[in-house]
Backbone bond lengths (Angstrom), bond angles and torsions (degrees), N, CA, C in turn:
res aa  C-N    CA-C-N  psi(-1)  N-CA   C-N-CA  omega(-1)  CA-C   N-CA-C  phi
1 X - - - 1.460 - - 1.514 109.77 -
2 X 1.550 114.81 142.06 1.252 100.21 -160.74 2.110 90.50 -117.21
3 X 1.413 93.54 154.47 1.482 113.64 -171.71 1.512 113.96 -77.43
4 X 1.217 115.05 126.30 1.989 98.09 -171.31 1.822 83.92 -133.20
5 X 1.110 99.56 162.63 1.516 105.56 156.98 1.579 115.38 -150.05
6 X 1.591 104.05 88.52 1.237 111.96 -177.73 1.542 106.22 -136.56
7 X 1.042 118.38 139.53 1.449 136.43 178.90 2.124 121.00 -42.43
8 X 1.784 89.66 -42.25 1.556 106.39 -150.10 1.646 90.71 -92.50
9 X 1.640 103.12 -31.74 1.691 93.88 -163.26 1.544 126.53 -66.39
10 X 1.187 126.88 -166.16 1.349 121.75 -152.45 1.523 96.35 -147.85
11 X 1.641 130.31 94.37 1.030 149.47 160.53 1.785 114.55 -13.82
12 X 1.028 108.60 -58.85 1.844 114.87 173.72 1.172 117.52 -123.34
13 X 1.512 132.25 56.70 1.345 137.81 -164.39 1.100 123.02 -11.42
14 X 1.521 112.34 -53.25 1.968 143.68 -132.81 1.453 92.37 -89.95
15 X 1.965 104.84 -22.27 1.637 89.93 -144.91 1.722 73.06 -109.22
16 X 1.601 93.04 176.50 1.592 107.72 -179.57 1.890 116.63 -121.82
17 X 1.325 131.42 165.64 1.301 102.47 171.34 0.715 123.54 -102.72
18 X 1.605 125.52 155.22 1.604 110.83 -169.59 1.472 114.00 -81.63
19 X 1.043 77.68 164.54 1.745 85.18 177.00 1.828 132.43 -86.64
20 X 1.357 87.76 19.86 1.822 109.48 -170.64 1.385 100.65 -171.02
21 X 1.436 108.33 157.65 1.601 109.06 -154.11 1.977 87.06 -94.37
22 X 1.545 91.79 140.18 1.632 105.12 175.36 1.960 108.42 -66.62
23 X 0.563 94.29 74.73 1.969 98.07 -167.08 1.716 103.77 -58.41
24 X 1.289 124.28 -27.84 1.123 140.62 -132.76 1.789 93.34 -94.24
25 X 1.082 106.96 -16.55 1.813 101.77 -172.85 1.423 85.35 -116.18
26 X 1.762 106.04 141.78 1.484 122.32 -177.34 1.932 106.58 -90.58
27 X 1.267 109.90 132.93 1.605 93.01 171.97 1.429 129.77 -83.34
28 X 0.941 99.05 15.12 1.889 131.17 164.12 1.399 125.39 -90.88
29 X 0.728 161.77 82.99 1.715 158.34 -173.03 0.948 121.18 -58.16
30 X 1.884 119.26 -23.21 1.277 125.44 176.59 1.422 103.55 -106.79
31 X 1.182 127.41 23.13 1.331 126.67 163.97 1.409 94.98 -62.04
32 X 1.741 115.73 166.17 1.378 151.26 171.59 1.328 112.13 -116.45
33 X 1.332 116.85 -64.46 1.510 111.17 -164.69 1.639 101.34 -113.05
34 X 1.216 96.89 161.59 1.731 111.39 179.92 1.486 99.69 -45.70
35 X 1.634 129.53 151.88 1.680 129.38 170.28 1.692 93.45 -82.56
36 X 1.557 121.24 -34.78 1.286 146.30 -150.61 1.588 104.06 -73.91
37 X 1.395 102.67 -73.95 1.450 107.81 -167.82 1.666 109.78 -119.54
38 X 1.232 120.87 -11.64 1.574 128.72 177.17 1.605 119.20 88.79
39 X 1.449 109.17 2.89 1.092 121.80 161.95 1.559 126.76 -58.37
40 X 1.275 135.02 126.34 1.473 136.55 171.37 1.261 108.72 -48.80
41 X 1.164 117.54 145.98 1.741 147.21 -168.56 1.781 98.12 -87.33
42 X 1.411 95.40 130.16 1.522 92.45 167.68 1.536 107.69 -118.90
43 X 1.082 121.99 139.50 1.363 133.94 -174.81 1.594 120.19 -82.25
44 X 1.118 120.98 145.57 1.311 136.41 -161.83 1.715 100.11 -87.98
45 X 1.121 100.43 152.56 1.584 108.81 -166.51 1.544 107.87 -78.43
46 X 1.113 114.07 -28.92 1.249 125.44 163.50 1.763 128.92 -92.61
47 X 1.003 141.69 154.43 1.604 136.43 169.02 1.404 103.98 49.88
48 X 1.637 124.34 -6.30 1.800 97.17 -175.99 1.335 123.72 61.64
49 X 1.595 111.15 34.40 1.465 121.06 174.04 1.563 97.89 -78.31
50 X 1.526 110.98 149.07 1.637 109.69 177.19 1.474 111.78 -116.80
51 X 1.112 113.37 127.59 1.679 113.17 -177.13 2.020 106.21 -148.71
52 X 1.078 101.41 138.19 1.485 118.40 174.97 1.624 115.45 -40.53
53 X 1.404 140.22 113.80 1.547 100.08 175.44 1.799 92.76 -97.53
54 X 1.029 117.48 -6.74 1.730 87.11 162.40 1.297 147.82 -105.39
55 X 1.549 101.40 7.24 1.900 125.19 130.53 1.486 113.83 -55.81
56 X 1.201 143.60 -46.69 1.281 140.83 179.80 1.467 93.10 -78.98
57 X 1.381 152.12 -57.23 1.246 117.11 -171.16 1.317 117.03 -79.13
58 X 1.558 143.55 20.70 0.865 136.19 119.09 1.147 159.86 -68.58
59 X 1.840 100.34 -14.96 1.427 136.83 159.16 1.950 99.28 -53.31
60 X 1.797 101.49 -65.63 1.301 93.79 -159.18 1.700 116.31 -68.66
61 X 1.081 94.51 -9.93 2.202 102.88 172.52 1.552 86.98 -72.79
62 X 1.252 143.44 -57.81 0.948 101.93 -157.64 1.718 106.80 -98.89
63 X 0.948 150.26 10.64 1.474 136.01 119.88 1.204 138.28 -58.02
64 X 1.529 97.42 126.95 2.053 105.11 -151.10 1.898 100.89 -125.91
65 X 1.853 93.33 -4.44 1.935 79.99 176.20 1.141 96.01 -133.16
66 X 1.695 113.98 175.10 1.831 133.08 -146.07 1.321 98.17 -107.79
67 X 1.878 117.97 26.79 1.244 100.14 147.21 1.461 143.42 -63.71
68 X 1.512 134.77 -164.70 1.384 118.96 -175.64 1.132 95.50 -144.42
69 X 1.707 118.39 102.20 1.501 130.77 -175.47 1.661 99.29 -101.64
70 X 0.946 126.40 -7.51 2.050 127.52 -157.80 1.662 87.91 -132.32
71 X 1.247 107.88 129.40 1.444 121.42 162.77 1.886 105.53 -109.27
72 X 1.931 103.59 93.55 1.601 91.45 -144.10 1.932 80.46 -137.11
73 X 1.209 99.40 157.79 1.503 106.71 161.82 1.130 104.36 -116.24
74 X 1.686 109.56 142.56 1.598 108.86 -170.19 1.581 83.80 -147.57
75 X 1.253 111.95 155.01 1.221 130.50 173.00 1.926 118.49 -135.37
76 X 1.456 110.48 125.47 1.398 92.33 -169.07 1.805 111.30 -84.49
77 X 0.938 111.67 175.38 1.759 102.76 172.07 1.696 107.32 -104.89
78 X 1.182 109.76 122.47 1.557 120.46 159.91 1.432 132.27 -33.82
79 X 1.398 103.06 43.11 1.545 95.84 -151.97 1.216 107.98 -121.36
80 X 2.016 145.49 159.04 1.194 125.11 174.66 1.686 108.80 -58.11
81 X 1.343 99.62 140.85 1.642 89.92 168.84 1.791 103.36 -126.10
82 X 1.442 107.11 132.57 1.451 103.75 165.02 1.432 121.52 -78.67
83 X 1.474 120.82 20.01 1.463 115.62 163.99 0.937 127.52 -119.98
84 X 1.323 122.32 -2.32 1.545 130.16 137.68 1.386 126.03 -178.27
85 X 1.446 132.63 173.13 1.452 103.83 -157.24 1.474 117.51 -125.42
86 X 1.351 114.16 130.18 1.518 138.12 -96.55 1.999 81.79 -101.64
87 X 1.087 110.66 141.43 1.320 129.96 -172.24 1.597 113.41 -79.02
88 X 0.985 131.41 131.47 1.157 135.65 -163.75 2.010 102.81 -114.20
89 X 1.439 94.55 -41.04 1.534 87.56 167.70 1.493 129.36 -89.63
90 X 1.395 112.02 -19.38 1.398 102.95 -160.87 1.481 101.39 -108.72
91 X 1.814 124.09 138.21 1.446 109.12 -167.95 1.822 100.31 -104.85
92 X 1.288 133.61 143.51 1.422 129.74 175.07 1.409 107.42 -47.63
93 X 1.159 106.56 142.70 1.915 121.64 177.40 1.276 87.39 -77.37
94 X 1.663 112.07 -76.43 1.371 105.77 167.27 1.216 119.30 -143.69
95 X 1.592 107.60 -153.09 1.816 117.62 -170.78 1.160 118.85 -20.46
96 X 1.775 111.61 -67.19 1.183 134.14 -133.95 1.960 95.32 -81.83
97 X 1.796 113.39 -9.49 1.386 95.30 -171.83 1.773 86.93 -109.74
98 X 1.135 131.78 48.69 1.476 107.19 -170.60 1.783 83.55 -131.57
99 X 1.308 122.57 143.19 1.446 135.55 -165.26 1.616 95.21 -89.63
100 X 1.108 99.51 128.09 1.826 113.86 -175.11 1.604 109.00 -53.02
101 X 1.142 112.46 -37.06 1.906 117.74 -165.38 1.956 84.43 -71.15
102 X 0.712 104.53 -35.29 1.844 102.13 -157.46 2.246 102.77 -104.51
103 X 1.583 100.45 -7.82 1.338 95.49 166.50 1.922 136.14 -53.24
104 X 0.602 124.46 107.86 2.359 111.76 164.60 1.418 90.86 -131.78
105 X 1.964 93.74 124.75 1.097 128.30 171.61 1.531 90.43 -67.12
106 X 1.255 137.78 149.39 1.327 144.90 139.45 1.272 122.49 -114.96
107 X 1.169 141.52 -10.74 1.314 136.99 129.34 2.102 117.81 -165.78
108 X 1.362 109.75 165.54 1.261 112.68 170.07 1.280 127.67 -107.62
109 X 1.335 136.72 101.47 1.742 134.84 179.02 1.080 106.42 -59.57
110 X 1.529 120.44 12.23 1.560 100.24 170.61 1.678 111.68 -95.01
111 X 1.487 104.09 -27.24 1.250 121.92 -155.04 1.564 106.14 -99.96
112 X 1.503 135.83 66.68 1.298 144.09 -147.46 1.679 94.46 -82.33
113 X 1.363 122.24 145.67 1.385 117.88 177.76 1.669 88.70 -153.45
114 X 1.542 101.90 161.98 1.309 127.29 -156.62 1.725 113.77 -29.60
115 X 1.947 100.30 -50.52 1.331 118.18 174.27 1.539 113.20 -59.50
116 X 1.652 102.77 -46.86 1.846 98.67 -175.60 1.254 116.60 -54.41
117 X 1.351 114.29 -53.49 1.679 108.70 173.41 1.048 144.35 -82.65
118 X 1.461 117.02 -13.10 1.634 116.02 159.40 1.380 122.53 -104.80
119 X 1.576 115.75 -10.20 1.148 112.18 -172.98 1.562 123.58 110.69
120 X 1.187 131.24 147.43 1.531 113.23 174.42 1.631 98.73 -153.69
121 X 0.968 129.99 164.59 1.747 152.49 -149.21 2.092 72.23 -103.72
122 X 0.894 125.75 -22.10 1.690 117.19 -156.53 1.534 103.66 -86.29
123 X 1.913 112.09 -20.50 1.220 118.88 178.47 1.790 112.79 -120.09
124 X 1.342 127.65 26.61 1.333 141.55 -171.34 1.660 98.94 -70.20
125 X 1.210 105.93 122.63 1.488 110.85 177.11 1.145 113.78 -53.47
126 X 1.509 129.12 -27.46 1.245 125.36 -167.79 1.771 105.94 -94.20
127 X 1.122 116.49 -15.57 1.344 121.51 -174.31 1.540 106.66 -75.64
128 X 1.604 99.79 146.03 2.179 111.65 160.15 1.287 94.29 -6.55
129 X 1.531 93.74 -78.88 1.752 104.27 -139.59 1.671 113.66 -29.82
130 X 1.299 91.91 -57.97 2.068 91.99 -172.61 1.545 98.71 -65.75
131 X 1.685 127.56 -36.51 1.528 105.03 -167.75 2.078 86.35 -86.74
132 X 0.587 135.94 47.06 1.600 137.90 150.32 1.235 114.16 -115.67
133 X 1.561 123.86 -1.81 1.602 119.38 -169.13 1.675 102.85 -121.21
134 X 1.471 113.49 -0.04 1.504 125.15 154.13 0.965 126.55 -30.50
135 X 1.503 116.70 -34.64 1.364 125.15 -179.95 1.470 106.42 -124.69
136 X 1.587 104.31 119.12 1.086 107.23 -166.56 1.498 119.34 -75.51
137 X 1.369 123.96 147.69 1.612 106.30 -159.56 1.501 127.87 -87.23
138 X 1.858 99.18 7.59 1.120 114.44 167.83 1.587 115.46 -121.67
139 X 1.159 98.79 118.46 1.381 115.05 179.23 1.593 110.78 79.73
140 X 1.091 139.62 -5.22 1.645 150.62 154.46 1.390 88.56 84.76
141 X 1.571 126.34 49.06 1.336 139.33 138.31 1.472 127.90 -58.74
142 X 1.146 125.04 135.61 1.678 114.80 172.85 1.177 113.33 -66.76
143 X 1.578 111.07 128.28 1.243 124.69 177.09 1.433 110.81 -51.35
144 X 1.653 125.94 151.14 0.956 106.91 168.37 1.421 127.39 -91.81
145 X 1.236 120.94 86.04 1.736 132.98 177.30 1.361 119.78 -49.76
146 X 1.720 123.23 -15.17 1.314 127.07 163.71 1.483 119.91 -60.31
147 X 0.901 105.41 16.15 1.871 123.71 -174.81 1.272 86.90 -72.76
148 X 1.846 96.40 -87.38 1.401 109.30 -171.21 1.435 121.12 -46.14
149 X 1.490 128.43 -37.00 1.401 134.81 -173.85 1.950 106.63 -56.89
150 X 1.834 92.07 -57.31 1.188 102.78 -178.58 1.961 132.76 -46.31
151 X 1.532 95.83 -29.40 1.473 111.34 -179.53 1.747 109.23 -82.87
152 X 1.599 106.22 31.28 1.365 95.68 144.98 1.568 99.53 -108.76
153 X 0.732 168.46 -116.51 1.308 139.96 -165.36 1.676 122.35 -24.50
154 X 1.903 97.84 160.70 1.662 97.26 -175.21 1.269 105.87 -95.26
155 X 1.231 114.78 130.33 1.629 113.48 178.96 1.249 120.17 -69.87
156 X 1.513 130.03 20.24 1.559 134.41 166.68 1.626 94.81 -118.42
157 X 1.142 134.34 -31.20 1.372 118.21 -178.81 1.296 121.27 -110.96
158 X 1.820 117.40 -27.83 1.435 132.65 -158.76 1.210 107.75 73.76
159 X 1.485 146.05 -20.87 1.191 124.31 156.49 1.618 141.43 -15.95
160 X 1.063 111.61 132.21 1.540 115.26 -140.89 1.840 101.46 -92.70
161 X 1.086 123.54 112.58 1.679 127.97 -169.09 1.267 87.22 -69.41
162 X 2.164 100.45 141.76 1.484 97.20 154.83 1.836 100.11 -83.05
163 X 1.422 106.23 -174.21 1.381 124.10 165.87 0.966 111.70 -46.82
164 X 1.554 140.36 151.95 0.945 137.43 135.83 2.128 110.53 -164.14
165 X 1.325 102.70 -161.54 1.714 112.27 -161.68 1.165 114.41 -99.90
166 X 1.692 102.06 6.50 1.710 120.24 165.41 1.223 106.75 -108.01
167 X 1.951 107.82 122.66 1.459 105.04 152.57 1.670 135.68 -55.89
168 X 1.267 104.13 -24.77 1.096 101.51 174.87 2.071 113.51 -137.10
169 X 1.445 107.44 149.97 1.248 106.53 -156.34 1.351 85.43 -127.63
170 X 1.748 100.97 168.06 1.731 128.77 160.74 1.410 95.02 -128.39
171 X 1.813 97.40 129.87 0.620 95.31 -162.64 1.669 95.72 -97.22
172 X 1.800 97.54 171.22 1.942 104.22 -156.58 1.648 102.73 -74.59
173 X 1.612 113.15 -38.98 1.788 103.73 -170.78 2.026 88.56 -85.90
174 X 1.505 135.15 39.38 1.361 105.02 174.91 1.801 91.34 -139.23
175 X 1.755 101.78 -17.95 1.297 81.81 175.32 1.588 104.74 -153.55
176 X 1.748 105.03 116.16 1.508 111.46 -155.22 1.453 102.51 -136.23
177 X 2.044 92.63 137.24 1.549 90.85 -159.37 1.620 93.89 -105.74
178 X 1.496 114.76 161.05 1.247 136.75 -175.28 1.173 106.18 -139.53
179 X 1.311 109.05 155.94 1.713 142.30 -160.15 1.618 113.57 -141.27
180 X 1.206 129.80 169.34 1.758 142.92 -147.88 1.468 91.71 153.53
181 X 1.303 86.90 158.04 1.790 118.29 173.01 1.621 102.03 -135.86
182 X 1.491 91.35 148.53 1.544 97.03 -161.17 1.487 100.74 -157.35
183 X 1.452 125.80 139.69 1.322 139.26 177.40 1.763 104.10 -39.55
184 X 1.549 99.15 127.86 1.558 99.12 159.63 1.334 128.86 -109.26
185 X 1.051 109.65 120.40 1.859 125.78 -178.11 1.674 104.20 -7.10
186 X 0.810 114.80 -59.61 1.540 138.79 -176.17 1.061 109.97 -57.10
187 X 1.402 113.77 -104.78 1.479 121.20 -159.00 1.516 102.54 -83.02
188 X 1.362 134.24 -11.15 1.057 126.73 144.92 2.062 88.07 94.36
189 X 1.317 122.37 11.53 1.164 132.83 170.56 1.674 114.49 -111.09
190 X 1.414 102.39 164.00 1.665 107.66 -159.32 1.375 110.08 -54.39
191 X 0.691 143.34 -172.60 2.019 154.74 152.25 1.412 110.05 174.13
192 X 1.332 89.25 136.52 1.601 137.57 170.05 1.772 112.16 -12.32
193 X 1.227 152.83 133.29 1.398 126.98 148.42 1.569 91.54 -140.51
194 X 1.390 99.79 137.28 1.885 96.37 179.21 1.305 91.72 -132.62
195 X 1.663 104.97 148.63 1.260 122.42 -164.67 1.532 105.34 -114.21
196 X 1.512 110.01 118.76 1.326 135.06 -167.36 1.254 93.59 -85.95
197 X 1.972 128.66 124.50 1.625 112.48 161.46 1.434 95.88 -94.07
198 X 1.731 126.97 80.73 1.105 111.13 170.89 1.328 108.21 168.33
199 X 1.465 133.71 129.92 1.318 142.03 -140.40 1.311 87.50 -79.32
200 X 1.562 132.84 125.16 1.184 140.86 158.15 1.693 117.52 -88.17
201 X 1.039 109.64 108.08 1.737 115.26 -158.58 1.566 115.78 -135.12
202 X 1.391 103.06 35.05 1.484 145.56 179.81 1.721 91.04 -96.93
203 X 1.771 97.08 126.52 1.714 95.13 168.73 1.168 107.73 -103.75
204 X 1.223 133.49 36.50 1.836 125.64 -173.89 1.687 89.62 -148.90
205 X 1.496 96.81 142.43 1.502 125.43 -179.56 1.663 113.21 -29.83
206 X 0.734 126.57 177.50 1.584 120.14 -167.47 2.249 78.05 -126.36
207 X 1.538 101.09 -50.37 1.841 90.72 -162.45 1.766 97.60 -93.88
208 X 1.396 131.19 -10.38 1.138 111.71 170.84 1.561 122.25 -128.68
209 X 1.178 102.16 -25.41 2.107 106.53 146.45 1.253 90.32 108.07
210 X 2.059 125.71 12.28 1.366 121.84 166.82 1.693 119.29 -69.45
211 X 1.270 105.23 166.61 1.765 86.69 173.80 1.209 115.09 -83.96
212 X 1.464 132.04 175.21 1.139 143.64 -142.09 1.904 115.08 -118.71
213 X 1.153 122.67 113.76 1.634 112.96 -171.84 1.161 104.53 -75.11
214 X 1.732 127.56 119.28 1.350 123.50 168.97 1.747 123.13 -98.43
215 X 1.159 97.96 133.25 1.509 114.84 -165.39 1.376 121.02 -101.51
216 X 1.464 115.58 -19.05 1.536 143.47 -168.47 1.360 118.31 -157.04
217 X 1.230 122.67 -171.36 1.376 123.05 -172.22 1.625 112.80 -119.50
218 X 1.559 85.81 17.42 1.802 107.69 -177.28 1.690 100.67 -166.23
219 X 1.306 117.31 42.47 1.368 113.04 -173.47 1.875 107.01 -147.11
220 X 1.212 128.07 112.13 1.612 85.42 162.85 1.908 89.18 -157.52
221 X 1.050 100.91 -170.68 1.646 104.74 -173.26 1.251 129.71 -175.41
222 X 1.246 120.91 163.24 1.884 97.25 -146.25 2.050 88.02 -116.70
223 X 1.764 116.69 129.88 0.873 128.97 -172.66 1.930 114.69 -50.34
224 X 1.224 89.64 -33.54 1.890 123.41 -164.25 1.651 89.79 -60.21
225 X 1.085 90.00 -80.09 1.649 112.28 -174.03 1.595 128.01 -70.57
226 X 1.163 123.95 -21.97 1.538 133.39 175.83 2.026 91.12 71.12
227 X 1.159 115.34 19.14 1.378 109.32 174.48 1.883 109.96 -96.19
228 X 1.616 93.65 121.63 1.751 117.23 178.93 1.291 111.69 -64.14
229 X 1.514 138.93 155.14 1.153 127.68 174.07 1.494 81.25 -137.93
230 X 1.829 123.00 124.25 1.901 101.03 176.22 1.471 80.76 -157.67
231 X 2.093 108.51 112.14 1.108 138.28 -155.60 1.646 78.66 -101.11
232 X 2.295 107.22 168.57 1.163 94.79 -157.10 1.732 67.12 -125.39
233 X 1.085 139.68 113.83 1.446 111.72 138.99 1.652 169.61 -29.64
234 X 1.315 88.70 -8.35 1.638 113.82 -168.44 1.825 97.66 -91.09
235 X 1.665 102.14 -34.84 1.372 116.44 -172.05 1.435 112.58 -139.80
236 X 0.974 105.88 33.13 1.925 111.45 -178.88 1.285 123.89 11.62
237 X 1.834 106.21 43.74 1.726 108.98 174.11 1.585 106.98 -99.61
238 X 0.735 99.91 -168.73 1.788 112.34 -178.79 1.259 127.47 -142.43
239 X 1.521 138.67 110.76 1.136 132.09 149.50 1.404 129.85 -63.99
240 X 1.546 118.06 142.62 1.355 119.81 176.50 1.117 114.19 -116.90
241 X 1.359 132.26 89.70 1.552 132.57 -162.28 1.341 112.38 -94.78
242 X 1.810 111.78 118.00 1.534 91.55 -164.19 1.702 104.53 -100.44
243 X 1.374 104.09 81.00 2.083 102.62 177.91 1.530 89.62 157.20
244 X 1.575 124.45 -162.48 1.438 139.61 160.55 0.960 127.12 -94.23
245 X 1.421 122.50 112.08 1.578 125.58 177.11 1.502 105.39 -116.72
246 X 1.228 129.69 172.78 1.132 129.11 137.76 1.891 119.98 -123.19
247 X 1.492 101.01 33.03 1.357 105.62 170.95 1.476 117.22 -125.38
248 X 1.237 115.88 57.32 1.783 141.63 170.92 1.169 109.93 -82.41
249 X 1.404 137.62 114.05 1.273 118.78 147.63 1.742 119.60 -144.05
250 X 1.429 129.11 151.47 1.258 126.45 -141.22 1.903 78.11 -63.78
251 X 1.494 98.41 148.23 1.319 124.14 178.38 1.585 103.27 -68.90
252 X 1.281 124.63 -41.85 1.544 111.09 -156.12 1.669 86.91 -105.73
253 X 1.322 141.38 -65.35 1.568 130.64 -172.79 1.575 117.83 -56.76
254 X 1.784 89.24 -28.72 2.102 89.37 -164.60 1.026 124.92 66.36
255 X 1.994 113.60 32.81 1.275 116.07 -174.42 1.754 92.23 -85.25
């Protein structure tokens, strides 16, 4: 991902903001229950991302156009559905056209966690695990393994990944972070704010690996360091403010 520091640009180009806050992903990873509704977290088939599905099916009622706010892999299940009957040729662009009874999240590139970005022995192509997920665990359908194939290219641009020791990538022209210096409350001297295109949902320090005090359900900050973490919902980026400001605001909405 490449570093810009410009005022006008746009953190995840491809993607758009929504028009209602994504409530449905926790900014905690070790959360359990919804912050939202208190419902238990169901985990993503991939990476063990945790998200509400009955915050998201209220998310998707209230999204009604074929924009593309979620940079998400979804897979439908092969299954009879009594709410309508399920397409065999045509695959969802995205979220908002895939029928909730027949939805599985399998993972979010917005929502990077320990495994997504460095990698883990738990997702090694050559390992059980993926030839155990061949069979899909609903209905003894083939999993869809074009996941993994597909993430050499970016699924918002097709841009072609070089190699590397991550299964899974962001890609650099779809998601680009930026930086500014900006008055601190305090000392009334410059500090740091770098702009994350991507929900940071890690509870431990990014520069000293302590855990993180949460203050909000998009807010938290590490005691050690005086470093802010204040995620945007509308566009699931992240600021990292290193001191006190009160002049933060998400880079791409300007909420």
């Amino acid at each position: 991902m490449e570093l810009k520091n410009d005022d006008s640009f746009d953190p995840t180009p491809k993607l758009k903001s929504s028009p209602v806050p994504i409530s449905f992903i926790s900014f905690n990873k070790h959360d359990e229950n919804c912050i939202r509704c208190g419902d238990i977290y169901t985990e993503t088939t991939i990476n063990y991302q945790k998200y509400c599905k009955k915050c998201l099916s209220g998310y998707l009622t209230n999204i009604t156009d074929e924009n593309i706010y979620l940079d998400v892999y979804i897979f439908t299940r092969n299954l009879e559905c009594n709410e309508h009957e399920i397409s065999r040729t045509k695959e969802p662009q995205n979220i908002q056209e895939c029928c909730r009874n027949c939805l599985e999240i399998l993972f979010f590139k917005q929502v990077p966690n320990n495994y997504y970005l460095y990698g883990s022995n738990k997702f090694n192509l050559n390992d059980n695990v993926i030839e155990s997920e061949k069979n899909c665990k609903y209905g003894g359908n083939k999993f869809n393994l074009n996941v993994i194939e597909s993430e050499k290219n970016c699924n918002l641009c097709r841009k072609e990944f070089h190699e590397t020791h991550m299964y899974f990538t962001l890609c650099s022209d779809c998601y680009l972070i930026s930086s500014r210096y900006t008055e601190s409350t305090l000392t009334k001297k410059p500090i740091p704010i770098i702009y994350l295109p991507y929900w940071y949902s890690l509870s431990n320090c990014e520069a000293c690996n302590l855990k993180l005090k949460f203050t909000s359900d998009c807010q938290k900050y590490c005691e050690n360091c005086f470093i802010f973490y204040t995620g945007c919902r509308y566009c699931l980026t992240t600021n990292v403010i290193f001191g006190v400001t009160n002049q933060s605001q998400c880079k791409k909405c300007k909420r």
